[in-house]
N, C-alpha and C positions, 0 to 999 in steps of 0.2 A: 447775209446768213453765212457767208462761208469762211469770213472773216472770225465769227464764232465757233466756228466747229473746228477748227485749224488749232485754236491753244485747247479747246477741250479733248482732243484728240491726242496733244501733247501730255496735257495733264495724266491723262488717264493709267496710264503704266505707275507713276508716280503716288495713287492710291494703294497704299498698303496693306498688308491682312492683319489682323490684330495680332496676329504671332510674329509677322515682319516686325510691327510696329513694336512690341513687347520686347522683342531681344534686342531692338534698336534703343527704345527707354532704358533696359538695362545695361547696354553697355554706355551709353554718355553719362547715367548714373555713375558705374564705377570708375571711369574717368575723372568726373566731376570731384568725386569722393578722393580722388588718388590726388587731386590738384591740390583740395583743401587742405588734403596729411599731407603735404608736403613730401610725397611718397614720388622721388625721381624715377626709380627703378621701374614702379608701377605703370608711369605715366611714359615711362619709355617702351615698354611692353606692347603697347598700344601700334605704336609703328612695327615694318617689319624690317630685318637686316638690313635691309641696300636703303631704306627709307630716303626721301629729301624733304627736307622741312623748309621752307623758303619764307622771309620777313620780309618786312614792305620796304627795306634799306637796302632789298639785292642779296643782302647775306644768307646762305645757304646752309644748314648743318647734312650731315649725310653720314648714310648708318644712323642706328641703333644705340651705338656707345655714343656719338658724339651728340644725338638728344637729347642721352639720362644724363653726359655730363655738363652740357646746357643747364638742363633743370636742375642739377644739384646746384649749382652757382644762384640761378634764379630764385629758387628757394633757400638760399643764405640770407639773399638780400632783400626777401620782403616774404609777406604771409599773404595766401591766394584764402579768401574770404566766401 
């Protein structure tokens, strides 16, 4: 029994209200939408100033400007679908 009430216990904070969950669905929306416009700026907005964006290679971008200018390159070189 106690085996089960240990992860539901965890769980439970991680249930959300429908207005958490609602402004959570509309921000990865407008995220989502900013990936497919090919909108750097947009999708850098998302991070804050000092941000660190870390890849599975080790490479690290940090700040704000070095993400949008990330994704301007990114979005030269291919279309986010």
């Amino acid at each position: 029994m106690r085996s089960l009430l240990i992860p539901a216990l965890i769980a439970l904070p991680l249930a959300a209200s429908p207005a958490v969950q609602a402004k959570v669905d509309a921000l990865n929306n407008a995220f989502a939408a900013a990936m497919t416009r090919g909108d750097a700026a947009a999708v850098a907005a998302f991070y804050s100033e000092d941000a660190h964006l870390y890849f599975f290679k080790g490479t690290t971008l940090k700040g704000r400007a070095a993400i949008q200018e990330f994704m301007n390159g990114m979005f030269k070189g291919m279309k986010v679908t």
